[in-house]
C-alpha positions, 0 to 999 in steps of 0.5 A: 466425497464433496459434490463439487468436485465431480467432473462439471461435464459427464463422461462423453458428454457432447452438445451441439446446441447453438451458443447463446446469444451474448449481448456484450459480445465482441467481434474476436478481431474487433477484440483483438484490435482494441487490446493491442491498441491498449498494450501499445498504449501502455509501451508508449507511457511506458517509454515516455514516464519521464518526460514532460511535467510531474504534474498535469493539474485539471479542476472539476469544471475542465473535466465535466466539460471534457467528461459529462454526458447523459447515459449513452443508450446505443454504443460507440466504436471502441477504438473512439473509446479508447481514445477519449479514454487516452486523451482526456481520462488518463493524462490528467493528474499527477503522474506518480511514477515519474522519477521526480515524484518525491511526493508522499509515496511514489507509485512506480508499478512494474508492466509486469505487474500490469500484464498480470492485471490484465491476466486476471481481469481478461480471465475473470478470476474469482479469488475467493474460494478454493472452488472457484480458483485452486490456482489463484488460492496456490499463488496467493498462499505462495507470495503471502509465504514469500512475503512472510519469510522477507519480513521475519515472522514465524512459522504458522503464519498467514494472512490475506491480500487485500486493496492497501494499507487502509484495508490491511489496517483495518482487518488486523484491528478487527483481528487484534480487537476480537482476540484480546477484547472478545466480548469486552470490546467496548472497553478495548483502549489502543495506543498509537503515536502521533505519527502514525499513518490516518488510516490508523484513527479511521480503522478504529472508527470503523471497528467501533472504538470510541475515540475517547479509548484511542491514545495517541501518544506524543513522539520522542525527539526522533520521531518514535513512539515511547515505550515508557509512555505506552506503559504509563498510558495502559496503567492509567487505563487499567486503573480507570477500568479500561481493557488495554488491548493492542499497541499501533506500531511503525516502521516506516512513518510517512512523514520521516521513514521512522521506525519505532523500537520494536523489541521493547514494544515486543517486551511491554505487550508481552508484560501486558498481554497486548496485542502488538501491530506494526504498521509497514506498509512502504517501509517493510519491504526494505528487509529485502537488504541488509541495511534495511534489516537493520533499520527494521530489528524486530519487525518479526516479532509483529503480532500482526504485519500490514504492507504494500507490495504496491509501494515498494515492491513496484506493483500497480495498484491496487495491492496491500497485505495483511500478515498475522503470526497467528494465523488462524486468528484470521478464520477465528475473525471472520469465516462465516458459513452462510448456506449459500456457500455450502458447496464452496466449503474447503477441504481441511488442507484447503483455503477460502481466502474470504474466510480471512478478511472483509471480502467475499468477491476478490480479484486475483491480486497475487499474480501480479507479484508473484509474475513480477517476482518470478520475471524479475527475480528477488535480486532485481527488485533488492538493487532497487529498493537499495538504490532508493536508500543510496538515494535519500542518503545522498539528498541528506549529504546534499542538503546538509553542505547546501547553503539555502536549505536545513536537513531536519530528519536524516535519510530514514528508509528512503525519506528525508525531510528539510526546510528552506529558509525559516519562514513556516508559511514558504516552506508549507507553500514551496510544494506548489510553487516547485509544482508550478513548472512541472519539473519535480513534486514533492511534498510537506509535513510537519516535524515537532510543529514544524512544516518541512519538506520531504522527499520520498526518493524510491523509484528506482529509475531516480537519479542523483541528478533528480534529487540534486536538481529538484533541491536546487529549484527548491532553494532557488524559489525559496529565495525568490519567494523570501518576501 
């Protein structure tokens, strides 16, 4: 029997010390005056997400002026806090959940998520260690086995939540890097396309690969990383005496929603011994419906699986996660066992999520969807990630009858990219001129070289009318701007 699993109090234990002194210690009531201010807070926004401009822009010196101060030696009134806090902290900025953010990925949290945010922080959640928190580690091991079972892998896997795509990315290459490079590390070459997300290229920096053993392949016509460039690149390697060991795949690009082929990479890594990622931090959760499934064939034949529940899974930032078919990669990877942490080892049917990845302080990032799913129900949130599709869609029928704009990529997973008018410079400059009025935002990106504007339409609370209106405004200074 492990020592820490007595009871923390003796049987019958009484004391009738005095509390100790708390020196951050708040009135109950003044506590609670201050968090109902800031869940009505939260409503308002809430009520008010769509109106006014997408995009309130504020440069360094309005914010210093509004924000600099020395270190305050005695506190203030926490209502006056939370003022400040509403009026010149939160408001600036580009709103990303309104319903005409079309800009790189909107953010359209669900309160649910919010409230649970507020759970774990209110409680002070160690998500850690099984010790710390049975049920954070229950729910975690819950929505990782929800979110396994959406995307396709197989039985045996796990996996871990972590900050975002960034970090998810991060810690499968680590994983795919110990287990097809080990000792030869610094001969690990990796293949990727040149649409592959940046978080891909800074991953592998920090884990140590040279830049001259990171291969960044050229896209097909359609965006799409070739297998048969993957192929000849790792015989090239092979032959210069390099270590190929991982291919970066993508479901979903950022820039179009493209999603590369996946059974042949499967087959290639397979005939090679690599180690295949698939990179699906927004586009995976499109395997909720039908239509995305088919858009995503092969996605469950991943090695290794990051996406975002804080993309199109609506949840507030911050919420990535990291699946690995084989699950016990992760502890091979990056358990330690430090005396330290001795009495917080885990029982053989237990689990240490700091023994899966880079963190040993973790908050509780799974309630938040586990609550949000549970309210909702898996229904609700397929309805909106298919309206998201239905939106794109829409947006490629309406830009291709329109007479001003030219549909470059069609609607891929929710993302259409277009031009207006030929000229590069405009189109590279009609993301800050729509932004001028604060009707809509969205953004560019290039296609073969070439700028073009993109719309990402998944928040569900976007209408046709948006996307219809947004175009035109688009079309409308493209014309105004011709010369």
């Amino acid at each position: 029997m492990r020592a820490h699993r007595a009871r923390p109090y003796g049987r019958g234990m009484v004391t009738t010390a005095a509390p100790p002194l708390d020196r951050l210690a708040m009135d109950a009531e003044a506590l609670r005056r201050l968090g109902y201010a800031a869940v009505d807070a939260i409503v308002a926004h809430r009520g008010s997400l769509d109106a006014g401009a997408v995009c309130a822009p504020a440069g360094r010196a309005e914010m210093e002026a509004r924000l600099r101060e020395p270190l305050p030696e005695a506190g203030s009134d926490p209502q006056t806090v939370l003022a400040t806090a509403l009026r010149d902290v939160l408001p600036p900025g580009l709103r990303i959940d309104h319903r005409r953010f079309f800009a790189f990925t909107p953010m359209p949290s669900d309160p649910v998520g919010a409230v649970a945010d507020l759970l774990a922080a209110g409680f002070g959640v160690f998500a850690g260690t099984w010790l710390a928190s049975p049920g954070a580690s229950t729910v975690e091991l819950v929505v990782l086995d929800w979110l396994r079972e959406l995307c396709g892998l197989p039985s045996g896997t796990e996996g871990v939540l972590v900050s975002g795509g960034s970090e998810a990315t991060l810690t499968a290459l680590a994983v795919a890097l110990e287990e097809r490079a080990g000792s030869e590390r610094p001969r690990a070459t990796i293949y990727l396309s040149d649409e592959a997300h940046s978080s891909v290229e800074r991953a592998l920096r920090v884990a140590g690969v040279p830049r001259a053993h990171v291969r960044v392949l050229p896209s097909d016509d359609r965006q799409r990383l070739d297998p048969a460039d993957v192929a000849a690149a790792v015989a090239a390697d092979r032959a210069a005496g390099r270590l190929p060991a991982c291919v970066v795949a993508s479901a979903g690009t950022t820039g179009t929603g493209t999603v590369d082929p996946l059974p042949e990479l499967r087959r290639l890594c397979d005939a090679e011994g690599l180690w295949l990622h698939v990179d699906g931090a927004y586009g995976a959760a499109a395997m909720l419906c039908p239509q995305g499934r088919e858009r995503l064939d092969g996605l469950g034949l991943a090695d290794s699986l990051t996406l975002d529940p804080h993309k199109w899974l609506f949840q507030p930032l911050e919420l990535g996660c990291l699946l690995v078919a084989d699950g016990a990669a992760l502890e091979r990877t990056f358990a330690a066992a430090p005396a330290y942490l001795r009495d917080a080892a885990p029982a053989a049917d237990e689990v240490n999520f700091a023994d899966r990845g880079i963190q040993l302080t973790r908050q509780f990032r799974a309630l938040k969807l586990w609550m949000s799913l549970k309210v909702h129900g898996a229904a609700a949130f397929r309805a909106a990630i298919e309206h998201g599709m239905a939106l794109a869609e829409h947006a490629e029928r309406v830009i291709a009858r329109h007479p001003a704009l030219t549909l470059i990529t069609p609607a891929q997973l929710g993302i259409v990219t277009f031009r207006a008018g030929l000229r590069h410079e405009l189109n590279a400059r009609l993301p800050a001129l729509v932004a001028v009025d604060g009707y809509a935002f969205l953004s560019s990106t290039r296609v073969g070289g070439t700028p073009v504007l993109r719309l990402c339409t998944i928040n569900p609370r976007t209408t046709r009318e948006d996307v219809e209106r947004t175009l035109d405004v688009v079309a409308s200074l493209a014309k105004e701007h011709a010369a």
